[in-house]
C-alpha positions in Angstrom: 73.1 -18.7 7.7 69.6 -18.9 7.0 66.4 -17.5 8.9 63.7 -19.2 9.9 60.1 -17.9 11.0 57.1 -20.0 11.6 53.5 -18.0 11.4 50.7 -19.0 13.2 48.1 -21.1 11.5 45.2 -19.0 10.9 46.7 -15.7 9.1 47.9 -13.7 11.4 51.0 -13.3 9.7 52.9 -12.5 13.0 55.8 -14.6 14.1 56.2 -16.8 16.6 59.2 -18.3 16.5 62.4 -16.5 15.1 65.5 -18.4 15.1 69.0 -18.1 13.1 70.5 -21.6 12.3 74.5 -21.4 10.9 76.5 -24.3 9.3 78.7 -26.4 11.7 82.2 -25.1 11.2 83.6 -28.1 11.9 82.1 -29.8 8.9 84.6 -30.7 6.9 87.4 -31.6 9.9 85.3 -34.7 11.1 87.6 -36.8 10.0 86.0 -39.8 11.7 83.1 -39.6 9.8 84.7 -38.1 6.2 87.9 -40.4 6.2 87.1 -43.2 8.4 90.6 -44.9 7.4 93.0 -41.8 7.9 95.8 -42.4 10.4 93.8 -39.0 11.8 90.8 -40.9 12.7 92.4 -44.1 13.8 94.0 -42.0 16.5 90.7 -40.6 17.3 89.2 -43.8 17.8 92.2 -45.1 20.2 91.7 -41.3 22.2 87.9 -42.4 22.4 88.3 -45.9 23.6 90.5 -44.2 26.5 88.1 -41.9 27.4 85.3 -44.8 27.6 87.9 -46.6 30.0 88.1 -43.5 32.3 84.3 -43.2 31.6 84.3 -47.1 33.5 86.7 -46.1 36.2 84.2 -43.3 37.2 85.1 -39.9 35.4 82.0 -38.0 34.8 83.4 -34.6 33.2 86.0 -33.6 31.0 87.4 -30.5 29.3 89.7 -30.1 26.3 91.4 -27.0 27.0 94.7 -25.1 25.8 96.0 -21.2 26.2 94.7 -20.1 22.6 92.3 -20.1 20.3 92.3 -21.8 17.1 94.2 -25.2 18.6 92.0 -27.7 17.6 89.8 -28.1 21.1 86.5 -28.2 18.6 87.6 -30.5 16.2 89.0 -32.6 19.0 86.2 -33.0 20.9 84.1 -33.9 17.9 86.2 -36.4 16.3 86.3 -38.0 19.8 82.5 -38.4 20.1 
């Protein structure tokens, strides 16, 4: 996590803008991006190209949902993008 703060130009020394920016914890599970050859990201890449066809028929929305946390909803939805 790191701080940022941004001062105004002429010495006032007061901040502006305070803001807290944090690594992606997904960052290592992007498999479409860090393995682009896995089986993993191959069927990432077949459960995009079905999503693009519903996209075609007219779906505007969808939601990846299940009844607990830590089942993969994250990394699912951005291996998919």
């Amino acid at each position: 996590m790191a701080t940022i703060t941004n001062e105004m130009p002429f010495g006032s020394g007061t901040a502006i803008v305070e803001a807290e920016t944090y690594e992606p914890a997904s960052t290592g599970r992007v498999v479409s991006l860090t393995q682009p050859t896995s089986p993993a990201a191959e069927q990432y890449r077949v459960l995009r190209y079905r999503l693009e066809c519903l996209a075609r028929e007219g779906v505007k929305s969808l939601a990846f949902t299940s009844p607990q946390s830590g089942d993969g909803k994250t990394t699912t939805a951005v291996n998919a993008a």
